[in-house]
N, C-alpha and C positions, 0 to 999 in steps of 0.2 A: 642073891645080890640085892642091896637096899638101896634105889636108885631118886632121884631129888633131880624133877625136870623143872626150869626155870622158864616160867611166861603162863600164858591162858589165854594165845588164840589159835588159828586153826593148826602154825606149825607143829605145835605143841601139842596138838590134839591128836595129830598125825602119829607124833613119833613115841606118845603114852599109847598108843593103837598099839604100833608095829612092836616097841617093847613090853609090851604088857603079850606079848601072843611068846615070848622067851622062856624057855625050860630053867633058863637062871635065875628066874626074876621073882624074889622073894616076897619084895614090898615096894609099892610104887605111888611116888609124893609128886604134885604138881603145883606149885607156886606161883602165881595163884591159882591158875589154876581156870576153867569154866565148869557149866553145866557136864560137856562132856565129856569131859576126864573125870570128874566126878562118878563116871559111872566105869573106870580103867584103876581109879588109884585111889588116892586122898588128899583132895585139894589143904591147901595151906595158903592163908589171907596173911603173905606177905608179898610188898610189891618188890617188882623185881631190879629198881633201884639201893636196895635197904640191904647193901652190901653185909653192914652187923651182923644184920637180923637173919640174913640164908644161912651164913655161916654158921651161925650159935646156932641155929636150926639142924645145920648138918651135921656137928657135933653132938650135938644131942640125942639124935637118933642113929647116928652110929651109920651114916651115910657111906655107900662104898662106891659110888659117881655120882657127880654134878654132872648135868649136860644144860646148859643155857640154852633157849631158843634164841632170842631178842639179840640185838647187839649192842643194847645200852650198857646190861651189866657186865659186857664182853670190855667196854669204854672204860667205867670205871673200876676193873682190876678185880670183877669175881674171882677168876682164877690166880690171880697173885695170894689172895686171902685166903683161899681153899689150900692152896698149895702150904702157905707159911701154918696150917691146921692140921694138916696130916690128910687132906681128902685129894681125891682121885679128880681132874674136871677136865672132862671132854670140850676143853675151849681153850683161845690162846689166850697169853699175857698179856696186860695191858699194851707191854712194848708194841707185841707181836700183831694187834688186835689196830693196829695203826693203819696196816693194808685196808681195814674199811674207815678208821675213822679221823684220818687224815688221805685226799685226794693227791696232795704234793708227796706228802712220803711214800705211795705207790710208786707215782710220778717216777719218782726216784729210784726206788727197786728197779724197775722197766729199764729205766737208764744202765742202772749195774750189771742187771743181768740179760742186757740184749732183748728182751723181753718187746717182742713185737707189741705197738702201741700208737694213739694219734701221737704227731708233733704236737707238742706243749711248753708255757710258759708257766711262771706266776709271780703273784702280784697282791701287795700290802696298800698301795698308790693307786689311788683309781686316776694320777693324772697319768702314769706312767702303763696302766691298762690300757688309757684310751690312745697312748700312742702305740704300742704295740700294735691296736686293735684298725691304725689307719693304716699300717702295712699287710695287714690280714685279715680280706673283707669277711662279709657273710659270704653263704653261710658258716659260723663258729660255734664253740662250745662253749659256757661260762657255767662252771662248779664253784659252788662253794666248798672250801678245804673240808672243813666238819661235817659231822654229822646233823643233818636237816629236817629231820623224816620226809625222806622222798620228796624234799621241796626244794631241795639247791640243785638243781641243774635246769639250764635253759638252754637249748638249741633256737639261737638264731639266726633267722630265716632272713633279715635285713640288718644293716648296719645299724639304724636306728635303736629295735629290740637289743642287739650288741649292748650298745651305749646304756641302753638304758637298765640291763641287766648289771652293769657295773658298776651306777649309780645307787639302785637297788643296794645290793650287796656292801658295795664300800664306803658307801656315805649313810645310804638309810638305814644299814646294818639292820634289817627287814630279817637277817637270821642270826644275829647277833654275834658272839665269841666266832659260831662257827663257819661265819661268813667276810672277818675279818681278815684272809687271807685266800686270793679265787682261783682259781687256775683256769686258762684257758689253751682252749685245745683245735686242735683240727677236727673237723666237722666228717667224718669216716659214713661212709653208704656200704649199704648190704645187710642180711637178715643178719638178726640179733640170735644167739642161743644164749643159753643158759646152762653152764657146765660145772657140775660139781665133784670136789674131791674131797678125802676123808684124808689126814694126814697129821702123818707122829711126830713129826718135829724134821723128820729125813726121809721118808717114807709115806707116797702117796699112792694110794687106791682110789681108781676111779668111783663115781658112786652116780654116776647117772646123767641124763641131760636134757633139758626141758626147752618148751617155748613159752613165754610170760605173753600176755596182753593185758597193755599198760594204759592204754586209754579208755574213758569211763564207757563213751560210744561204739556203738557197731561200725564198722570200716575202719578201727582205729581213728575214731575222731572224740575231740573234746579234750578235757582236761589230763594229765597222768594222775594215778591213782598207784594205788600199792598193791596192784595186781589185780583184774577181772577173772581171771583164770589164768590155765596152763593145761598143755598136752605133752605127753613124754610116752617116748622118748622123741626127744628134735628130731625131724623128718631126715636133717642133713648130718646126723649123726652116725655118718660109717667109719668103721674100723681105722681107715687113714685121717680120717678127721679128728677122733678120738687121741689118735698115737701122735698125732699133731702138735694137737693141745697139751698132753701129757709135756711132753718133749722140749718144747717153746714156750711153755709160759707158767706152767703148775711144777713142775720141776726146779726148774731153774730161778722160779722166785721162794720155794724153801731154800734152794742151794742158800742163795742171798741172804735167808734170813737168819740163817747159821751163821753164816760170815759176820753178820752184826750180833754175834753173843744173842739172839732174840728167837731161836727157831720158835715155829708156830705148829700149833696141836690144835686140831679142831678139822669142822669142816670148812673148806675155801670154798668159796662160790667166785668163779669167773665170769661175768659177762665180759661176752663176746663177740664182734660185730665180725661177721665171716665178708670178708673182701676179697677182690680179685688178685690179690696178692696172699691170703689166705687167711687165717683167724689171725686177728688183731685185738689184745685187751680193751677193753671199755673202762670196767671199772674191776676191783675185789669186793666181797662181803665174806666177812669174820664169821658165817654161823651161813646155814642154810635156811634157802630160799623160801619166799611163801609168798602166791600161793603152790609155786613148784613140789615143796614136800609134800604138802596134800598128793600131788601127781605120782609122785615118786615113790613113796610107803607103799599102796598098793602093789605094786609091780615087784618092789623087792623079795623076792626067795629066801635069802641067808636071814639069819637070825643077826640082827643089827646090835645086840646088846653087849654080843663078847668081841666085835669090832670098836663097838664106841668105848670098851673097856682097855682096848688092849691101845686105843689110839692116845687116850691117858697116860697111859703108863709109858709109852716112847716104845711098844715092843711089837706093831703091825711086822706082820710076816710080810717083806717086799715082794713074794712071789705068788701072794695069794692073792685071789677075787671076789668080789660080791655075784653074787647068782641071782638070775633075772627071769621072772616070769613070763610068758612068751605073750606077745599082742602089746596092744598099747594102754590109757590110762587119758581121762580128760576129771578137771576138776574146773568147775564154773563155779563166781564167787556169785552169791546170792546179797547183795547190799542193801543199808539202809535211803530210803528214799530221800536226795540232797546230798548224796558222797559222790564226788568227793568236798562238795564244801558242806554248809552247817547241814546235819544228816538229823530224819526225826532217830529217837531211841524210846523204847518200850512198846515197840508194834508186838502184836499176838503172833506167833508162831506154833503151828499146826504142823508136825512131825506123820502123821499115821495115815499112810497109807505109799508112804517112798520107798518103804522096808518091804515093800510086794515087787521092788522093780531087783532084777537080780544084779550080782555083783555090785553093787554100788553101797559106798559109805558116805556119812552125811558128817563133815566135820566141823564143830563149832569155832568158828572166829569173833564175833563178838555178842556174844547172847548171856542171858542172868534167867534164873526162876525168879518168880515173886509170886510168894504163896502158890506155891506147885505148878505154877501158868509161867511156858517159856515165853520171854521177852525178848527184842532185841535192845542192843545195849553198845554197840558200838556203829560205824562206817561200812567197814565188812561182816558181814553175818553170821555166814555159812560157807561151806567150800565143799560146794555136791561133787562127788568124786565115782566114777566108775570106771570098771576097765572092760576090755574086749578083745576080742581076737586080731578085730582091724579097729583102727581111731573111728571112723564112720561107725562101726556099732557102739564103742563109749562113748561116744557124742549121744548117741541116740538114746541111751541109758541113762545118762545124768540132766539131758531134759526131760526123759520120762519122766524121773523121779521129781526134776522139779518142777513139775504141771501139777504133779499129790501133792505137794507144798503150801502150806495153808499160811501165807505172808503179805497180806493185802498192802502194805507200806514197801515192801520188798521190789528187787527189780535185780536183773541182770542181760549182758550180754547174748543174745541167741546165735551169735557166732563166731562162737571161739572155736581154733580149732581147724575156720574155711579155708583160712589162707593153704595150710596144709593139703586140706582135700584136695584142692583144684592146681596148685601148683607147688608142689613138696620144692623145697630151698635147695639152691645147689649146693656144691660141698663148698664151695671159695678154696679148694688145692687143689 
């Protein structure tokens, strides 16, 4: 099979890993692509906005799946144009692809299909926001509808921030198109998970569940970022929590999306905020998670390739499952110094000597050669990943590896992962 994976950071680095290890897998493209996937396939220097140019690419080489990582070119309609081409794309429709990049059109799903959820409004008016916002103190939620990169959501904590997150958004249009319509929401307590599914359009397979830490500091303090790490599987991931999810929210928002002529193919990512009433949506994401797939590739057993094939073509077997290596899995993101705001890039990076620590893979999220010396090149770096029998041994594995790590501008988290040790999350059912 001649496969064309779309993006060049760590998810993508991940899942050229775990596809490149497939008995199908003839020939394998990555768009753009990093350092390395370069050593899994054959990067190609196009970006992954440049909808023409994948296509005519995929046609050309006689492409037999698309798998997008990113969710931009999930926005604008890769898979509409792959599909009007004659190729295979493990992603949804523009229509379909609205669960992430519209918050109100979720919104909405939620409403149709009973779909546990905060209470929510929305709002084009910021004078008609702020009266909303004086029958509904802090703490609140304020999203922007669009797609933001991880920069439209504010939870606040006083009436004031409220206010002025709506100000923000609706007058200073600070996110532009995608912040011209907000939604605001009820402020939901309890741990977060991170749960994803693999799904044909009417048929979803689970495919795993993670914990993200989203703040740039230790204790979950500082700014959000697009991920410091992950550990998987979620501590409060048991079998009724799972069948839960399935049940109440990944289910029943395909059913929906059938019912709108729009089924979705790809993989769903749920966040999900587990309450004392039991898992409640947060949000959708149209593609999988990162740096959760870094977590997640490891651990998987099955051969992923004749899954993300079959989930293209609309023909998952509803009775079948993914196979799961036994123990846990932590990945820590290694960042450039000053992310999340302005980050230096072109620091030295020294690889040899992490490939002595066992189990563990080292994947690139934003890195470049220049002249055979790796660089860093983007905010996030790297995504040390290892696994173990227990979380406490991959934790201890993927900072061993990253002490060999030769990244003087570099820095990450050294506890990801704790909350879990010391007090594993209850189920919220």
């Amino acid at each position: 099979m001649r496969v064309l994976i779309i993006g060049g950071g760590g998810r993508e680095h991940a899942l050229a890993w775990k596809i490149a290890q497939s008995p199908l897998l003839a020939r394998l493209f990555v768009a753009p692509g990093n350092p390395g996937t370069a050593a899994l396939g054959e990067n190609v220097a196009i970006a992954v906005d440049d909808i023409a140019a994948l296509v005519a690419f995929a046609v050309a080489q006689r492409i037999d799946l698309v798998i997008p990582g990113p969710e931009l070119p999930l926005a604008l309609g890769i898979a509409d144009a792959l599909a009007a081409a004659g190729i295979a794309c493990c992603g949804p429709s523009r229509a379909a692809a609205q669960l992430e990049s519209s918050k109100a059109f979720t919104k909405r799903i939620c409403d149709e299909a009973g779909i546990p959820t905060a209470a929510w409004a929305e709002f084009t008016d910021a004078a008609a926001a702020r009266a909303y916002l004086a029958d509904h103190p802090a703490p609140i939620v304020i999203k922007a509808d669009g797609l933001a990169a991880g920069k439209g959501v504010v939870v606040a904590a006083s009436d004031a921030e409220a206010d002025a997150a709506v100000s923000a958004m609706l007058e200073d249009q600070v996110h532009g198109a995608s912040g011209a319509r907000i939604v605001i929401e009820a402020c939901m307590t309890g741990p977060e998970m991170s749960f994803f599914a693999i799904c044909d359009g009417g048929t979803a397979l689970f495919c795993g569940t993670a914990m993200d830490h989203k703040r740039v500091g230790e204790g979950d303090t500082g700014p959000n970022t697009g991920g410091m790490g992950a550990i998987a599987p979620h501590p409060a991931a048991t079998d009724p929590v799972i069948e839960t999810v399935m049940a109440t929210i990944i289910r029943p928002a395909l059913a929906a999306m059938v019912a709108r002529g729009t089924p979705f193919r790809g993989f769903l990512f749920a966040g999900l905020m587990l309450t004392g009433q039991g898992p409640k949506l947060i949000e959708f994401n149209a593609r999988f998670g990162d740096p959760e797939c870094e977590a997640l590739m490891p651990l998987l057993a099955s051969d992923i390739l004749p899954v993300l094939h079959d989930t293209a073509r609309g023909a998952l077997d509803g009775g079948a499952k993914v196979a799961w290596h036994e123990g846990a899995a932590a990945a820590v993101i290694m960042a450039a110094r000053g992310y999340p705001g302005g980050y230096e890039t072109g620091g030295l990076i020294d690889l040899a000597g992490a490939d002595e620590v066992p189990d563990t893979e080292i994947f690139h999220a934003g890195t470049r050669l220049q002249d055979g010396v790796l660089r860093s090149a983007g905010g996030r770096v790297l995504a040390v990943t290892a696994t173990g029998p227990t979380l406490d041994e991959a934790l201890g594995r993927a900072y061993r590896a990253i002490d060999r790590i030769g990244f003087p501008t570099g820095f990450c988290r050294r506890d990801i992962g704790s909350r879990a040790l010391e007090a594993p999350a209850p189920s919220g059912v």
